[in-house]
C-alpha positions, 0 to 999 in steps of 0.5 A: 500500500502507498501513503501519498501525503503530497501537500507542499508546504507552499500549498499549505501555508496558502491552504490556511490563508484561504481558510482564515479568509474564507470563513463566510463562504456559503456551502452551496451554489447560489442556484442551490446547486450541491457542490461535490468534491471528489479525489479522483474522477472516477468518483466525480463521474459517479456523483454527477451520474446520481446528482444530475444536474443537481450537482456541482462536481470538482474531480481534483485528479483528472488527467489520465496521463498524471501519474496518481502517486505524485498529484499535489493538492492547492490552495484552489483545492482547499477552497473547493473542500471548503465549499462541499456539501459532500466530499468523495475520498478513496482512503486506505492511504491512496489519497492522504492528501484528501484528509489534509484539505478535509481538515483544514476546511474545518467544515461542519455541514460537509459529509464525508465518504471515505471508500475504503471504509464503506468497502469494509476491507481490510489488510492482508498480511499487513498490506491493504489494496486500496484501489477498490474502485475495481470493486464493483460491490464497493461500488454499489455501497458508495452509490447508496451512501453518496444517494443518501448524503446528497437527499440529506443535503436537498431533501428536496431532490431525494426522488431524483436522487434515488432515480438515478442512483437505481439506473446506476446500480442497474449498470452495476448489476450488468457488470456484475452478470459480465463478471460471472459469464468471465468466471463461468469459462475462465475460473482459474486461470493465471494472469499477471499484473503490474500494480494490484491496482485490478485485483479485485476485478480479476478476483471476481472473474476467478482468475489466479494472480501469478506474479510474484508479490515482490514485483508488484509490491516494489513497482506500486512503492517505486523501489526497484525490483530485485534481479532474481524477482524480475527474473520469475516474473518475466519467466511467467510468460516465456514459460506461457504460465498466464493467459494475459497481463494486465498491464497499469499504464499509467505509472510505467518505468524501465521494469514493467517496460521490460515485463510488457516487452516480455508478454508481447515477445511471447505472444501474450495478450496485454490489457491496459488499465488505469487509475482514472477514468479516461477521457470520453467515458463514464463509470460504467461503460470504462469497467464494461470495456476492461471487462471486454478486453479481459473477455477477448484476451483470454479467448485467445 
């Protein structure tokens, strides 16, 4: 697990100077609109699929060619935490900088959802995987708390609220029988990874994770990876021992190049994925497309 307390001290000094300054400001827009504050936008585009144009949203990382591990908040972040009726954090040590622009706010209206406490899960042999917006069941528990804390901030939009949030969870439903069939043909199966980062999508389809924990672990905290580790990893697809890698594209460096080159040398189907929703797409549709690729690669 990465802990990415990332706030500059710059940043900081201006975060408490924009508090101090900004201690009257309404928490809602003039039009009564909610304003929602999200880490990431894949929890943005979540909140706005529920809160329609109920809501206001500020994603504050949402560049699929930002590497995750090194975003640093602003004082233009702070303002924004300052403002929120509700605000969306991933927790489990993914986004720290979050608890630091939710402290500073010092907001007592605001609610806030932590994602990883909503999961419920918890570290295994000390290490807790973090990235649970491949979680599809996750996903469903945050759509309920996110629709109930955007009705008990407008109890006037309750309806629509629930609206959406059933035409969501539909999507989700849909996902979840897409997993099933997957698992249904390929329960089993090996496949390797660069960063846990799907894990918990390939756990649902029944797939088996055959990369070595010392790779994946040293690539996620950005340390080096052993000689004799790299040497296994690359082993698992000269020796055809899985039937895809699932490939995160958005944090590369000269080992998981090396892992890459070394799948498509052997012929093994490479499928990438991301920490933030790419342009164009909305939740659902992102996960159905990982999903198909998945579908594709192992039919091979």
């Amino acid at each position: 697990m990465k802990t990415r307390s990332l706030v500059s001290a710059l940043a900081l000094a201006a975060v408490t100077a924009l508090a101090l300054a900004g201690c009257s400001t309404p928490s809602a827009e003039a039009d009564g609109t909610l304003r929602v504050v999200a880490s990431t936008n894949v929890y943005g585009d979540i909140a706005e699929t529920i809160g329609g144009e109920s809501v206001h949203v500020t994603s504050l990382m949402s560049d699929p060619a930002q590497d995750p591990h090194s975003f640093e908040a602003s004082a233009q972040n702070q303002l924004a935490v300052k403002k929120a009726d509700v605000v969306i954090e991933n927790g489990g040590g993914y986004d720290d900088f979050m608890q630091t622009l939710v402290k500073g706010a010092q907001s007592e209206s605001a609610t806030v959802l932590n994602v990883v406490d909503l999961s419920g899960k918890k570290p295994v042999d000390g290490e807790l995987n973090e990235h649970v917006w491949y979680d599809i069941p996750t996903i469903r528990t945050l759509t309920d708390a996110l629709t109930a804390a955007l009705a008990k901030a407008d109890p006037s939009k309750k309806a629509e609220f629930e609206k959406n949030a059933e035409a969501f969870e539909a999507r989700l439903s849909a996902l979840e029988a897409a997993e099933a069939k997957l698992k249904a043909s390929y329960a089993g199966e090996g496949v390797a990874i660069t960063e846990p980062v799907p894990l918990y999508l390939l756990d649902a389809i029944g797939l088996q994770n055959k990369t070595p924990e010392k790779f994946s672990a040293a690539i996620e905290e950005e340390n080096d990876v052993s000689p004799v580790v790299l040497k296994d990893t690359l082993a698992l697809f000269s020796g055809h021992q899985v039937r895809l890698l699932v490939y995160n594209e958005q944090t590369t460096g000269a080992q998981t190049e090396r892992v890459l080159a070394a799948a498509k040398h052997a012929g093994i189907p490479v499928v990438p994925v991301t920490e933030t929703l790419p342009d164009g797409l909305h939740y659902a549709g992102w996960m159905q497309g990982v999903l198909d690729e998945i579908g594709k690669a192992l039919a091979r």
